[in-house]
N, C-alpha and C positions, 0 to 999 in steps of 0.2 A: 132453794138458795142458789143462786150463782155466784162463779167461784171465777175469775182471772190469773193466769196463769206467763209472770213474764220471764222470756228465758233469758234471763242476763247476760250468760253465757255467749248465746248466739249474736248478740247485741253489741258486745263489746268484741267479737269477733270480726263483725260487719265494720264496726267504726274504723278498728284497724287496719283493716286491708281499704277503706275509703280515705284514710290517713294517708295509707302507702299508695294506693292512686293519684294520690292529689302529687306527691313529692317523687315519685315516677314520671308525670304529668310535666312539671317544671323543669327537671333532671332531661329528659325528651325533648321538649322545647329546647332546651339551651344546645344541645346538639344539633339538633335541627335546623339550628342558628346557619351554622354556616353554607349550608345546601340554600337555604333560600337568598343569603347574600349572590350567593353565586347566578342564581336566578333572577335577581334584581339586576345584578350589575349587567350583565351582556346587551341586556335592552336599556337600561341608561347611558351606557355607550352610547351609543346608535344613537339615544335621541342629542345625546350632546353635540355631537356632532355635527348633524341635524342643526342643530340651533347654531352653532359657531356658521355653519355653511352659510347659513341664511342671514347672520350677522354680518356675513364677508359680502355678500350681494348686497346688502342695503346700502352699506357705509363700505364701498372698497378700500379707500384712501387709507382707514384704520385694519385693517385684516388682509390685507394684498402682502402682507412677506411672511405668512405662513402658507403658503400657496408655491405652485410654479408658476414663473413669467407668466400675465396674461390669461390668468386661468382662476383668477380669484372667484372662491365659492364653491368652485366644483370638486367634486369627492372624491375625482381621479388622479385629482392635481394637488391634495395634501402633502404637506411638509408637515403635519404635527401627527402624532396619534395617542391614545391614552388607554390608559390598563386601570387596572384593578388589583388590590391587593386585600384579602381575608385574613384577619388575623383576629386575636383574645381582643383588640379594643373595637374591634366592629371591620364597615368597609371602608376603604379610601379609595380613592381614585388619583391619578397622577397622568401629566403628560409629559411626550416627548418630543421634540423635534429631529427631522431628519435630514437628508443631504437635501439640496435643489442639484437637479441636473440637466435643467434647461440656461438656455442661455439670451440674454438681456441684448435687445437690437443695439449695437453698437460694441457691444463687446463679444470677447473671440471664445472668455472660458466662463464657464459655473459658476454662480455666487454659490460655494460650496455651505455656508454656512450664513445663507442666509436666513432663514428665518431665525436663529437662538441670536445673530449678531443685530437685528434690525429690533428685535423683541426687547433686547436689553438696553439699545438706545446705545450701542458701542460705536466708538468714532473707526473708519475704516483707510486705511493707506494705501494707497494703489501706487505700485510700483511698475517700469516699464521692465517687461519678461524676457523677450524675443529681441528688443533693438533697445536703442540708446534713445528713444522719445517715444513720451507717452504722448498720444490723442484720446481726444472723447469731446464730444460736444456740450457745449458751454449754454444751459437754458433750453436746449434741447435744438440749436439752430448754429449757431456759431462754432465752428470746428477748434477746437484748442491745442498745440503744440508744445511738447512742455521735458526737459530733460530730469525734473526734477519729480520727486515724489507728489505727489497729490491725496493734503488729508482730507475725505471727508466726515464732517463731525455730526451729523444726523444724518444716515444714511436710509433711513426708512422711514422720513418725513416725518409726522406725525403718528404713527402705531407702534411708540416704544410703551409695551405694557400694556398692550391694549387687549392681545392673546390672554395672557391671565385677568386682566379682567372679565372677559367674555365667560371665561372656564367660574371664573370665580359666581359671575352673574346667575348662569345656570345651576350652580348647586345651591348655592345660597338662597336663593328665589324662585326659580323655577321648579327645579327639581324637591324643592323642601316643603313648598309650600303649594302650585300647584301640580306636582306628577303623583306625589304618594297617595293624594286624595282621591284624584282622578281616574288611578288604576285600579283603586278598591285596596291597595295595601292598608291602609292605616285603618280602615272599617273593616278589616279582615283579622288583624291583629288586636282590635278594638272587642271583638267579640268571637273569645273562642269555644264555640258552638261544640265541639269536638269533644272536650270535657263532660258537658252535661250527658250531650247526646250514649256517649258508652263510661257513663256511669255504672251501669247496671252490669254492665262487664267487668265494670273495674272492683266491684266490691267484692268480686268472687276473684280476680287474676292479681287484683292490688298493684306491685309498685311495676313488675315487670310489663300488666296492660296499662298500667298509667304512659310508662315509657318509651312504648309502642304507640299511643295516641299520642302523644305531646311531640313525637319524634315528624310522625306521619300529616299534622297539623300543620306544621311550621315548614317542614321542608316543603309541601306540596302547595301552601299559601304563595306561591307566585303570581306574577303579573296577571292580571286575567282573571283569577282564580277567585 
């Protein structure tokens, strides 16, 4: 006669501690949360950047007053830069503009604020500094003499809002739709391998090895990875 012998006992001791791994597991991931934001965002930077520059060379006329004089495109001559911020609702990103301190063939000082003043489509008043008549050329040829104030009311032609567009273009589409797929994040995050693979750890360490893989998954799922 054969006899089976099951030990319930050990059974329901195994499930528990694979209970407590699975919610160790999740508990790890969510911390891990923000080590990999961090690791996404630095190389997002970069490529948005990347992309605004390349926007500024195609079409100058729209991207030429986030730049210095004569320098649209190139990465030495940004007036804008953009950060990062981690927090409980995930990542954002943000820019900022900063002084110009080149100066515009015809005139003497700094458009100090030109890229946030040309961006928002602000009208600009030029007043004479030094003497009692303002000059400046009229169409780019014609010298103009003038005791009185001079407004101008689109002063950055065409590229009022075009900066935020550009910024807008690459997270919205670029960055959402082709960079995550591209880098292997979202098939990274799509299957995490890590769970199954130290299961067999985890039925025996439960919630504190769940926590440890679900920490060490997430964080280390970076670019590349």
């Amino acid at each position: 006669m054969l006899s089976v012998r099951f030990d319930d006992g050990q059974f329901a001791k195994d499930m528990f501690n694979v209970m407590q791994y699975a919610t160790g597991f999740l508990e790890g991931a969510q911390a891990g949360k923000t080590q990999l934001f961090h690791l996404i965002a630095g190389e997002t930077i970069e490529l948005a950047k990347k992309y605004i520059d390349s926007s500024a060379r195609g079409n100058p006329a729209l991207l030429h007053h986030v730049y210095e004089w004569y320098r649209t495109g190139s990465p030495d001559a940004r007036l804008y830069d953009i950060d990062y911020t981690v927090s409980k609702l995930g990542l954002s990103f943000r820019s900022t503009f900063s002084q110009s301190m080149s100066i515009q063939t015809g005139s003497k000082e700094p458009f100090y604020n030109k890229a946030r003043i040309m961006e928002e489509g602000a009208p600009v008043t030029i007043k004479p500094k030094n003497s009692k008549v303002l000059s400046f050329q009229s169409d780019g040829d014609e010298e103009v003499f003038t005791k009185k104030p001079v407004r101008v009311d689109n002063p950055g032609g065409n590229s009022a809002g075009e900066f935020e567009r550009a910024f807008d273009t690459f997270f919205a589409s670029y960055f959402s739709q082709a960079y995550l797929r591209s880098s292997g994040i979202m098939e990274f995050i799509s299957k995490p391998t890590a769970f199954k693979r130290n299961m067999k750890s985890g039925k025996k360490g439960g919630k504190s090895t769940g926590f440890r893989t679900g920490y060490r998954w997430i964080a280390n799922g970076g670019v590349g990875n």
